[in-house]
DRENDO-1510 file (C-alpha; in Angstrom, 1 decimal, always signed):
<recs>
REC; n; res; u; v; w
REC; 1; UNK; +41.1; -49.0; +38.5 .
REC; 2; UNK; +41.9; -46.7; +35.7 .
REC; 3; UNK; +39.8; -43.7; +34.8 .
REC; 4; UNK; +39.6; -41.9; +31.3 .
REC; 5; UNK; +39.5; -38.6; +31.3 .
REC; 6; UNK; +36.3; -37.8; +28.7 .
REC; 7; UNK; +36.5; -34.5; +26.1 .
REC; 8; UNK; +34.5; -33.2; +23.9 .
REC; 9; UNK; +32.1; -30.2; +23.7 .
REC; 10; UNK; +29.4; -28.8; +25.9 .
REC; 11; UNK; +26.0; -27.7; +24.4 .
REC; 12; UNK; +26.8; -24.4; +25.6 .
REC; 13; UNK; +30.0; -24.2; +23.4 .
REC; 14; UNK; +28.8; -25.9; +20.1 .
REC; 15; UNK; +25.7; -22.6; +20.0 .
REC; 16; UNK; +28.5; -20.5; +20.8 .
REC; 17; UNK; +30.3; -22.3; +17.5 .
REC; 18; UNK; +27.2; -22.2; +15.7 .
REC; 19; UNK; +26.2; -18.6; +15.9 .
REC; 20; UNK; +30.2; -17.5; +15.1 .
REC; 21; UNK; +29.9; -19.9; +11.8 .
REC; 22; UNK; +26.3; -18.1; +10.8 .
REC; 23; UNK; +28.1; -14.3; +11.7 .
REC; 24; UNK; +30.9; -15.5; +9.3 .
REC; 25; UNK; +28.8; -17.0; +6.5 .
REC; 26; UNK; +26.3; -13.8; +6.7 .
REC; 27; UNK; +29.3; -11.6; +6.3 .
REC; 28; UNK; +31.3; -13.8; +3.5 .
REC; 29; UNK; +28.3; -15.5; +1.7 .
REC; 30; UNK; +27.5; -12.4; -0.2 .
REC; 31; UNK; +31.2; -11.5; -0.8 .
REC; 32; UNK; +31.5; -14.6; -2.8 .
REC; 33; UNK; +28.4; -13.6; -4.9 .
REC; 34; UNK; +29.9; -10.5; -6.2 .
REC; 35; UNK; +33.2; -11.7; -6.8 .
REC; 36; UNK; +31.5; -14.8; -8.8 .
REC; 37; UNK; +29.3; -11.9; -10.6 .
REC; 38; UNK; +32.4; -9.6; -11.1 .
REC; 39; UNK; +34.4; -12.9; -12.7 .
REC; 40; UNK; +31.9; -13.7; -14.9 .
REC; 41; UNK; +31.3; -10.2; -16.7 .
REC; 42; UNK; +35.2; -9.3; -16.3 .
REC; 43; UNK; +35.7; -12.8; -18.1 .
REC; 44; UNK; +32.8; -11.8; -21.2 .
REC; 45; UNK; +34.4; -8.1; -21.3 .
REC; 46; UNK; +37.8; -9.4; -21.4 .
REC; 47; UNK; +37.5; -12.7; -23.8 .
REC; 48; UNK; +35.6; -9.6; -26.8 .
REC; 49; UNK; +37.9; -7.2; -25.8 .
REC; 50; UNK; +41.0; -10.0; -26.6 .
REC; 51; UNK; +39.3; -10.7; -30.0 .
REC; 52; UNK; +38.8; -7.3; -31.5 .
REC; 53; UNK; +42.8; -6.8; -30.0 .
REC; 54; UNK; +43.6; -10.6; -31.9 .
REC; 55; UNK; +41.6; -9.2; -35.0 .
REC; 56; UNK; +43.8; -5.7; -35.2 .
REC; 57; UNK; +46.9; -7.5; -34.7 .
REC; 58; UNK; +46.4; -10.3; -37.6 .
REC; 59; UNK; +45.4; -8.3; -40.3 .
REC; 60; UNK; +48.7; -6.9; -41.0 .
REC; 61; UNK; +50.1; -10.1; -40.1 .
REC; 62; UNK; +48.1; -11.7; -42.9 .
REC; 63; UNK; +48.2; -8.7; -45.2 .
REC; 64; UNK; +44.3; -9.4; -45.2 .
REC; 65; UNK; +40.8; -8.2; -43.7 .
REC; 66; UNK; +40.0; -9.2; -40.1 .
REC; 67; UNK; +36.8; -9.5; -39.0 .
REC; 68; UNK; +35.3; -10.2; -35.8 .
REC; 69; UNK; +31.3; -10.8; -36.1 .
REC; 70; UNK; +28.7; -12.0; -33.7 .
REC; 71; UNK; +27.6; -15.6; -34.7 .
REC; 72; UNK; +25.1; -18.2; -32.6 .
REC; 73; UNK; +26.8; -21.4; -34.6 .
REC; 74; UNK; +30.8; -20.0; -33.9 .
REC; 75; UNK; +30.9; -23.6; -32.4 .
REC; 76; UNK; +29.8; -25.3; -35.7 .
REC; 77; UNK; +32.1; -26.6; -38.4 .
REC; 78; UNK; +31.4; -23.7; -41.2 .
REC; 79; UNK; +29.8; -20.6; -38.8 .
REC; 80; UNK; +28.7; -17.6; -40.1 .
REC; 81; UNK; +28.1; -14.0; -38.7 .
REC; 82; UNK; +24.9; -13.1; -37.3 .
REC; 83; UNK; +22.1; -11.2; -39.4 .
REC; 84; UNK; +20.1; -8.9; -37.1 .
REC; 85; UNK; +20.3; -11.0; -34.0 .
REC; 86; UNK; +17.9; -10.4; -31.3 .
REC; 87; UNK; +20.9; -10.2; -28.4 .
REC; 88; UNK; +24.1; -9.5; -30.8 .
REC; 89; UNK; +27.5; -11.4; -29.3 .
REC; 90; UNK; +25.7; -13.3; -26.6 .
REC; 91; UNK; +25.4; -16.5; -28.8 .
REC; 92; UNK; +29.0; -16.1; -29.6 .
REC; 93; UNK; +31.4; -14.6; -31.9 .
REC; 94; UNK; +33.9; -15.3; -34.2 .
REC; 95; UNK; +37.4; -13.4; -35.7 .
REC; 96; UNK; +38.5; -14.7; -39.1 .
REC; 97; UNK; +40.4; -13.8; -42.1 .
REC; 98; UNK; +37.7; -11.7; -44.8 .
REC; 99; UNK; +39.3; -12.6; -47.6 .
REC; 100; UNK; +36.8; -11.2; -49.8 .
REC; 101; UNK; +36.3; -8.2; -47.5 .
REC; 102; UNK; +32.2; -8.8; -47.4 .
REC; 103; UNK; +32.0; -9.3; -44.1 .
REC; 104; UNK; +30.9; -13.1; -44.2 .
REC; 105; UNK; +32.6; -16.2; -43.2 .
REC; 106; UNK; +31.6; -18.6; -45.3 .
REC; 107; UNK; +31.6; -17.9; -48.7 .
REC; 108; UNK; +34.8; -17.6; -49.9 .
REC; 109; UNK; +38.2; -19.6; -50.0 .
REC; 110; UNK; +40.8; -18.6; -47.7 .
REC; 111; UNK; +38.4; -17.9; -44.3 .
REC; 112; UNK; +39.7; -19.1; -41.7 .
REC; 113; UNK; +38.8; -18.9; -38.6 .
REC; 114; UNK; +41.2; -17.4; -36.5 .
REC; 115; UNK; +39.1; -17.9; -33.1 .
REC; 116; UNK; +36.2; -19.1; -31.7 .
REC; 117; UNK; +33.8; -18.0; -28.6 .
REC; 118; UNK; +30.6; -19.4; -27.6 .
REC; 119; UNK; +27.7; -18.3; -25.8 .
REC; 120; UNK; +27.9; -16.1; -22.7 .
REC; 121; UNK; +26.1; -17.2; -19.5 .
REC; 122; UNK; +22.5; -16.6; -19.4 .
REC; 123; UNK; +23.3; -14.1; -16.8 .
REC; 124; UNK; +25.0; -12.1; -19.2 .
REC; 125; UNK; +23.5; -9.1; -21.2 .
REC; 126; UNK; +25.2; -7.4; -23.7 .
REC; 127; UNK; +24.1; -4.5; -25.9 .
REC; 128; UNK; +25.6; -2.8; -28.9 .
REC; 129; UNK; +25.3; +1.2; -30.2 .
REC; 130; UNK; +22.7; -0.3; -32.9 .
REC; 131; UNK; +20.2; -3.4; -33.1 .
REC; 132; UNK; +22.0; -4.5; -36.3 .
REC; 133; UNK; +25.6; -3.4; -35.1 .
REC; 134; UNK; +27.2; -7.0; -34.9 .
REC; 135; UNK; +30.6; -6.7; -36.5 .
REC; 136; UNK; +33.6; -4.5; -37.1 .
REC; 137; UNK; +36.3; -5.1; -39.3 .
REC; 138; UNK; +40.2; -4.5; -40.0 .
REC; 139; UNK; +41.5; -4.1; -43.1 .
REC; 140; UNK; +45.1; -5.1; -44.2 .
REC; 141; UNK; +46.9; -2.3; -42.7 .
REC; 142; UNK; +45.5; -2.9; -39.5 .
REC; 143; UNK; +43.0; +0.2; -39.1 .
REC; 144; UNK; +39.2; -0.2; -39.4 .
REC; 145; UNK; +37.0; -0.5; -42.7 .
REC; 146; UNK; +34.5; +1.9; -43.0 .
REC; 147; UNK; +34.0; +1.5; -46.7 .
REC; 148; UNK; +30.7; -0.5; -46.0 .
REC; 149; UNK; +28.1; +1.8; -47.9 .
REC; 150; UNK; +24.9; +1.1; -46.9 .
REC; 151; UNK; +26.0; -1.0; -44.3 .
REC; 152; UNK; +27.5; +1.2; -41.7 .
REC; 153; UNK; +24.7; +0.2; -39.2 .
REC; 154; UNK; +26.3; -2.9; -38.8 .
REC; 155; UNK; +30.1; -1.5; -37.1 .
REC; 156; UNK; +29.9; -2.1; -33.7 .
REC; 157; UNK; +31.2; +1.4; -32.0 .
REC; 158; UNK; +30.0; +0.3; -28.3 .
REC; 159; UNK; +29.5; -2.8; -26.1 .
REC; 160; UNK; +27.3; -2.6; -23.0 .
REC; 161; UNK; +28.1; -5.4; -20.7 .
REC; 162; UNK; +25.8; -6.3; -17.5 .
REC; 163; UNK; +24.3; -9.1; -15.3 .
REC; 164; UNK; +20.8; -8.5; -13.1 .
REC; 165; UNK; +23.1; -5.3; -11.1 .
REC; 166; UNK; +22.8; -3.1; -14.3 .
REC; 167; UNK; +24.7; -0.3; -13.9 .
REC; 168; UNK; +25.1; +0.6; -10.2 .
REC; 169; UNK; +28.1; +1.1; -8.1 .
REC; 170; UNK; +30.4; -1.5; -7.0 .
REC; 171; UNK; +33.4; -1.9; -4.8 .
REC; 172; UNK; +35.9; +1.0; -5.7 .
REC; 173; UNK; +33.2; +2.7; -7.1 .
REC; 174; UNK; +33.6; +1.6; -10.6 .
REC; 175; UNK; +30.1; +0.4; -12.7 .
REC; 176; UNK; +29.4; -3.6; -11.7 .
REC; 177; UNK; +28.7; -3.1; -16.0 .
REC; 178; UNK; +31.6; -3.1; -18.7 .
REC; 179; UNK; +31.5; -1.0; -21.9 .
REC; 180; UNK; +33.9; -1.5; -24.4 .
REC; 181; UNK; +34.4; +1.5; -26.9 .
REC; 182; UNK; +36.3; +1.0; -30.4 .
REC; 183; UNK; +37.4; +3.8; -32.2 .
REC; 184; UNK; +37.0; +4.4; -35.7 .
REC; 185; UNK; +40.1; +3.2; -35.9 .
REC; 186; UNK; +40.0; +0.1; -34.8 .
REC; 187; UNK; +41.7; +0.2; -31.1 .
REC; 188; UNK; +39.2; -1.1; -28.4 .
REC; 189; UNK; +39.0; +0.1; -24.6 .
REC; 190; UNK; +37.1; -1.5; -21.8 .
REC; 191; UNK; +35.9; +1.5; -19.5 .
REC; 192; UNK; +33.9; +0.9; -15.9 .
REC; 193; UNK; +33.1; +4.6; -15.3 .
REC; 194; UNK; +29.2; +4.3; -14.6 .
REC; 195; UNK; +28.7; +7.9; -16.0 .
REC; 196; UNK; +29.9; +7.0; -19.4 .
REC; 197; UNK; +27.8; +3.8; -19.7 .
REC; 198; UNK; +24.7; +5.6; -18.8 .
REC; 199; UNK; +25.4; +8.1; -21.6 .
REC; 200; UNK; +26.4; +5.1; -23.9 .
REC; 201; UNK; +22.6; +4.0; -23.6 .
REC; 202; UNK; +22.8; +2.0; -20.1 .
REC; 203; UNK; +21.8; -1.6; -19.6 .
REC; 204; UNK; +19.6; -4.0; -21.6 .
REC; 205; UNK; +16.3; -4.0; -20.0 .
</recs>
């Protein structure tokens, strides 16, 4: 008669699995979190900062004004630049060529749209140096436009980015927030120093 030898596990050994599984998803579960947190806001910060970059670059590429503008319909066929938004840039945004140099999208032949973002994850908040500051533009040389008259509330100077952490300390101590400073000139920096965000204003509440 042949006997079978029988494996498998003993209760004693599947808790002792069990409790190594629970010690390794406690530990790794809220890694994973703050990567997926730190992805998402590196991703907004990175995608704006690209666009004012793509802007700056173009407009002495097409001898013309570059604009980049915060729009809720940069999706839509014919899109259009926001006009005192309640949450500037986290509808979306648009760059495109400003033919006309009056800071609209729509009006005018020759403005096209050179790139398109939409709407930032609801877990996303972003804040500018001014309720109405929702655009900035290049002119043909390259450099930004600042002949806007009345309108210089609306160049965008700083951009506050955050999620539910606000501005607070992360890994490396850098800011778990983004700010992204232009220059009058144009050239655009993101910074994750936590003492210059609180003195650019801080996090939406």
């Amino acid at each position: 008669m042949n006997r079978q030898n029988e494996t498998g596990f003993t209760l004693y050994e599947l808790l002792i699995v069990i409790v190594i599984v629970g010690i390794i998803a406690s530990i790794g579960i809220p890694g994973l979190s703050e990567f997926a947190q730190n992805s998402r806001i590196t991703g907004v910060a990175n995608d704006l900062h690209s666009s004012f970059l793509l802007a700056r670059s173009e407009a002495p590429r097409v001898k013309n004004n570059v604009t980049v503008c915060s729009s809720e319909n940069s999706m839509d066929d014919e899109p259009d630049c926001d006009d005192k938004p309640d949450f500037p840039f986290r509808g979306g945004w648009i760059v495109f060529i400003d033919a006309d140099g009056d800071n609209d999208a729509t009006d005018s032949a020759g403005q096209e749209i050179l790139r398109r973002h939409p709407a930032v994850p609801d877990t996303i908040q972003i804040e500018t140096n001014d309720d109405d500051a929702v655009l900035f533009s290049y002119g043909a040389n390259g450099m930004g436009r600042r002949n806007f008259d009345d309108d210089s509330d609306l160049i965008v100077q700083t951009i506050i980015i955050c999620d539910e952490r606000g501005n607070e300390r992360a890994s490396g101590g850098w800011s778990s927030a983004r700010f992204i400073r232009l220059t009058p000139l144009g050239r655009p920096a993101v910074l994750r120093d936590v003492n210059q965000i609180e003195a650019a204003g801080s996090c939406p509440d």
